[in-house]
N, C-alpha and C positions, 0 to 999 in steps of 0.2 A: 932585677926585674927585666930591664934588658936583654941580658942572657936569655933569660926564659924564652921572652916572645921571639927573642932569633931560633932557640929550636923548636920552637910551637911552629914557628914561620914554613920550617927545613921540615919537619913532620904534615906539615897538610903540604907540603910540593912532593914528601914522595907518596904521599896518602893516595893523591888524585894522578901521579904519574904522568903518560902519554896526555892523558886528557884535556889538560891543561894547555899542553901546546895549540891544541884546534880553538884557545880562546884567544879573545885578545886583552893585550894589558891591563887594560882597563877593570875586565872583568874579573882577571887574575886578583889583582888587588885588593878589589870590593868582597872577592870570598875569601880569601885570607884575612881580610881584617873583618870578617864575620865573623868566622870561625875564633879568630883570636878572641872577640867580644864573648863570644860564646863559652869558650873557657872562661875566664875569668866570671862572667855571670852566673856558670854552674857551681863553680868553686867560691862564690861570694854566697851561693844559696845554702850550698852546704855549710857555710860556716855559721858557728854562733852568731846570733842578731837577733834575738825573739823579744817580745815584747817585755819593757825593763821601764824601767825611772832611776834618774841618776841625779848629784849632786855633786858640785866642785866647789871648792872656798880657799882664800888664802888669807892668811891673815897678817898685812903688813908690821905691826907692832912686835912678832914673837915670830915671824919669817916661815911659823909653818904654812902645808901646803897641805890640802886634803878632798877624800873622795868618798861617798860614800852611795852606793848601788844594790838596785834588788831586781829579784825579777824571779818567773815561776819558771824559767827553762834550769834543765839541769846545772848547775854550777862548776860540773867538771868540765864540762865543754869550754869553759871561758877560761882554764889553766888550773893551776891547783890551788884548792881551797885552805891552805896555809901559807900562800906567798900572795902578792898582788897580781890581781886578775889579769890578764893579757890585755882586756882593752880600754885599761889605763894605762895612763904615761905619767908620772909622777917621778917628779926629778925636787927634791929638796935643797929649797934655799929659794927657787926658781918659780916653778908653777906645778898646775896637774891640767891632763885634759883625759875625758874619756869617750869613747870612739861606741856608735849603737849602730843598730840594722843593719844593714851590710857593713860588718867592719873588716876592715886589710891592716892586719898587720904592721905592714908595711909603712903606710899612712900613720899608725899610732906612734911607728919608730919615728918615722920622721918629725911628727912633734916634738916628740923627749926632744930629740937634734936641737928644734928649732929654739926650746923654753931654755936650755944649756947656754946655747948661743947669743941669744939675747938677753938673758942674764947677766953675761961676761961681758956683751958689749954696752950694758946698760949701768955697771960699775962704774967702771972707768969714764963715762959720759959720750963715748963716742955715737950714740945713738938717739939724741935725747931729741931731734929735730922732727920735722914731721917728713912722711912720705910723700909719694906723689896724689896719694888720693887725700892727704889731708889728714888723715886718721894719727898718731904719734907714732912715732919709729919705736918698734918694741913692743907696743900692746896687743893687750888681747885682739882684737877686733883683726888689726894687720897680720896678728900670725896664724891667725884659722884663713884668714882670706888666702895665706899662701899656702895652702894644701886644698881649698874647696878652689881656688881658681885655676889648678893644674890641668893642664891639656889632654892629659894622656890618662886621666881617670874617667873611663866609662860610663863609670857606678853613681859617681858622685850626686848624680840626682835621690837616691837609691841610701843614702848616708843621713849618719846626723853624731853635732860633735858639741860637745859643751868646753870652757877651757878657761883658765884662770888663772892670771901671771903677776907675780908682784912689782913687776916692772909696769903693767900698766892693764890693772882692770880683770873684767870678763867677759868672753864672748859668745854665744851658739850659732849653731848650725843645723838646719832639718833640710833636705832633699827635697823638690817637688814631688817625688814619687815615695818618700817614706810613710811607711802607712793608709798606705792609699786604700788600702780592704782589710776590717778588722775580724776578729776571729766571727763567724757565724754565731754560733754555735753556746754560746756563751748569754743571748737577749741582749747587748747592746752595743751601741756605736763607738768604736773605739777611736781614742783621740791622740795624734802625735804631734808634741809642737815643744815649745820649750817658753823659759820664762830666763831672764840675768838680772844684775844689780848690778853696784860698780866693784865687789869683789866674791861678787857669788855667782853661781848659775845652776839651773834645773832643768833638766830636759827628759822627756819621755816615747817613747814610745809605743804604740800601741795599748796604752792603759783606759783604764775605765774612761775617763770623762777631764776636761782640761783642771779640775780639781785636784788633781794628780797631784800636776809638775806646779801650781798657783800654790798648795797647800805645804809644798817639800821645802821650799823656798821662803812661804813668809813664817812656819815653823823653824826654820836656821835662821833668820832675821830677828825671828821674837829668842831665841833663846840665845842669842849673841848679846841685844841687845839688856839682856840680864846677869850678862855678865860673862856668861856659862863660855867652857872651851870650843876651842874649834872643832873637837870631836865629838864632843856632845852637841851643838847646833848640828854639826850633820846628822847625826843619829837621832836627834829630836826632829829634824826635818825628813827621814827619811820615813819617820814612824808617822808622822802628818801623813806624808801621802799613800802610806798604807793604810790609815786610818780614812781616808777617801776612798779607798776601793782599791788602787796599787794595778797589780796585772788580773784581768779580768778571767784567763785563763786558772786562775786560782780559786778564783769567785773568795769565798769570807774566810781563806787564807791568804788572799793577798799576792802571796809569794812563796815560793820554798828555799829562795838563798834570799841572805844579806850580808854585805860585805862593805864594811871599811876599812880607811889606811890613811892617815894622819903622819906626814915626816917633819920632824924639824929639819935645821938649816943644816947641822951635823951628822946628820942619818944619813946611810948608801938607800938608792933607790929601791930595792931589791929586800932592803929590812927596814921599814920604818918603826921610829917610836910605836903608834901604834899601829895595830894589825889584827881585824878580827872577820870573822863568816861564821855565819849561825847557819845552820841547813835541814830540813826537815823533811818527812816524808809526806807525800800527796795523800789528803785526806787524813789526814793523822789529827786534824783540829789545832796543830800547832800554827801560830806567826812567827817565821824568823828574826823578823823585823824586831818584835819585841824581844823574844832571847836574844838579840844581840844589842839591845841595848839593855838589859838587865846584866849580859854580860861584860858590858862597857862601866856598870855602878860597879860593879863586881872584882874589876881590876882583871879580868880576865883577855888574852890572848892568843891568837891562831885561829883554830878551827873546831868551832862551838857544833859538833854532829848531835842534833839531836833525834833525828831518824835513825833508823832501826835498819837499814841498806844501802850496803858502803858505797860511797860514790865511784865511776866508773869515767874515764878520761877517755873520751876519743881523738886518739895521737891525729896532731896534726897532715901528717905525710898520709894518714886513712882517706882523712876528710877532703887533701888536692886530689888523692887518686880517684877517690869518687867520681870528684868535678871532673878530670880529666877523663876518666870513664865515659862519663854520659856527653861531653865535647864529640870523642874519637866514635862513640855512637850516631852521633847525629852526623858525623862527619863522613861515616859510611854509607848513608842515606845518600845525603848529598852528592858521594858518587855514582851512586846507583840513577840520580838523579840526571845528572849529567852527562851519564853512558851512553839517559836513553836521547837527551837532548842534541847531545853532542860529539854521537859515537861517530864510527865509520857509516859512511853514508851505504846501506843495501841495494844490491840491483836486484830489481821487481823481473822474474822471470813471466813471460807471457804466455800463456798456454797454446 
């Protein structure tokens, strides 16, 4: 990430050339670190974040770890609908956390890092003490703190994260600015916010009404407490908060992807025990939600297509050059802006 901003940095000093010199530092700096905001906001807009409900659970007894997600934006946008979504992190043995509304990559890698790390140092005991804010060394609550209180993330208001570790708990995260304007267009007020337990958690965004993420959560609660798996409570919870209304953008389909992934403690991250996405077409009268939990009684696995038009993946490298497109747009502006501000100064000939 580094790299990056050093030649974002070298690209707007030759962008703005001569110009630049007739400023002073101060100002230099302030539009450089505009400009750099500016990318990365373009590039955070472009990427998948649409209004979703999500779910994480661990279950200390059987070590697994799981997630289960829906939502009516296209599902190819989030990775491929036969592997785990890009913005989960799910690391078996350890935790899950998954990453809404403006998500970076980046950020979701760095959890896996962090659920790895404290896992291995939560083994052996060397972590078991508390931090400085009081919170346990190793739990939930501390390791989403250590990516929402990073300096160097912009966006972070802009974010929302749910996470779940067996070393200690569950934690969320919503943005002040996540969901701040829900879809028009739809008759009503859409609500992001989240709900935790002491090893669950539910967070939504931008869905129907706080019934959402309230119904996702005590549906995996009730259906735990009957016994039922860790992947059935999620899928039982996930189908509650579609049964509340889900993403509003759908209206009384809810959703058109559903997606879960369930790892035991021996599973690679990349293949867990289980693995499934249901996917349907807009307007088709289909619920994913439900095929994929019919698909779940069913012993079924992967990618449950039950639309009629094959999903379509917009490759990563499209979706920065976008961003960076519409950056090096505005950032033309801004010269043109500046020419006139702070070009060579004309002498006014008098007649």
């Amino acid at each position: 990430m580094k790299d990056t901003h050093r030649l974002l940095h070298r690209a707007v000093l030759s962008l703005l050339g001569h110009r630049l010199q007739r400023c002073s530092p101060v100002r230099v700096r302030a539009l450089v670190t505009g400009a750099l905001t500016l990318v990365l906001l373009c590039t955070a807009l472009a990427a998948p974040g649409a209004a979703t409900w999500s779910l994480v659970a661990v279950d200390p007894e059987t070590g697994e770890v799981g997630v289960a997600m829906a939502g009516c934006g296209p599902v190819a946008t989030l990775g491929s609908p036969d592997a785990v979504l890009d913005p989960i992190a799910l690391v078996p043995g350890r935790g899950v956390a998954v990453a809404q509304a403006a998500v970076d990559p980046d950020r979701v890698a760095q959890l896996a890092e962090l659920l790895e790390e404290t896992a291995i140092a939560a083994s052996d005991g060397s972590d078991a003490g508390a931090g400085a804010s009081g919170v346990p060394a190793g739990s939930a609550p501390q390791l989403l703190a250590r990516i929402t209180e990073q300096s160097d993330d912009a966006l972070v208001a802009n974010r929302q994260y749910a996470l779940a570790a067996l070393a200690g708990g569950a934690a969320v995260y919503t943005g002040g600015e996540v969901g701040v304007a829900g879809p028009a267009d739809v008759g009503v007020d859409a609500y992001s916010g989240s709900r935790s337990s002491d090893r669950a958690a539910a967070v939504g965004v931008l869905v129907v009404d706080k019934a959402v993420v309230d119904d996702a959560l005590a549906g995996y609660l009730a259906a735990r407490d009957e016994g039922q798996s860790l992947a059935r409570g999620l899928a039982r919870g996930l189908l509650a908060g579609s049964e509340a209304g889900g993403d509003p953008d759908c209206r009384e389909q809810t959703a058109l992807y559903a997606h879960l992934a369930v790892a035991s403690p021996g599973d690679g991250g990349s293949n867990p025990t289980t693995l499934l996405t249901a996917t349907v077409d807009e307007d088709d009268g289909q619920n994913p939600v439900a095929l994929l939990v019919s698909g779940l009684d069913e012993g079924e696995r992967g990618w449950l297509d039950a639309g009629r038009r094959p999903a379509r993946r917009l490759s990563r490298p499209l979706v920065l050059a976008i961003g960076v497109a519409m950056a090096l747009a505005a950032m033309v502006i801004i010269r043109h802006g500046m020419g006139y501000r702070f070009g060579r100064r004309t002498t006014r000939v008098r007649p």
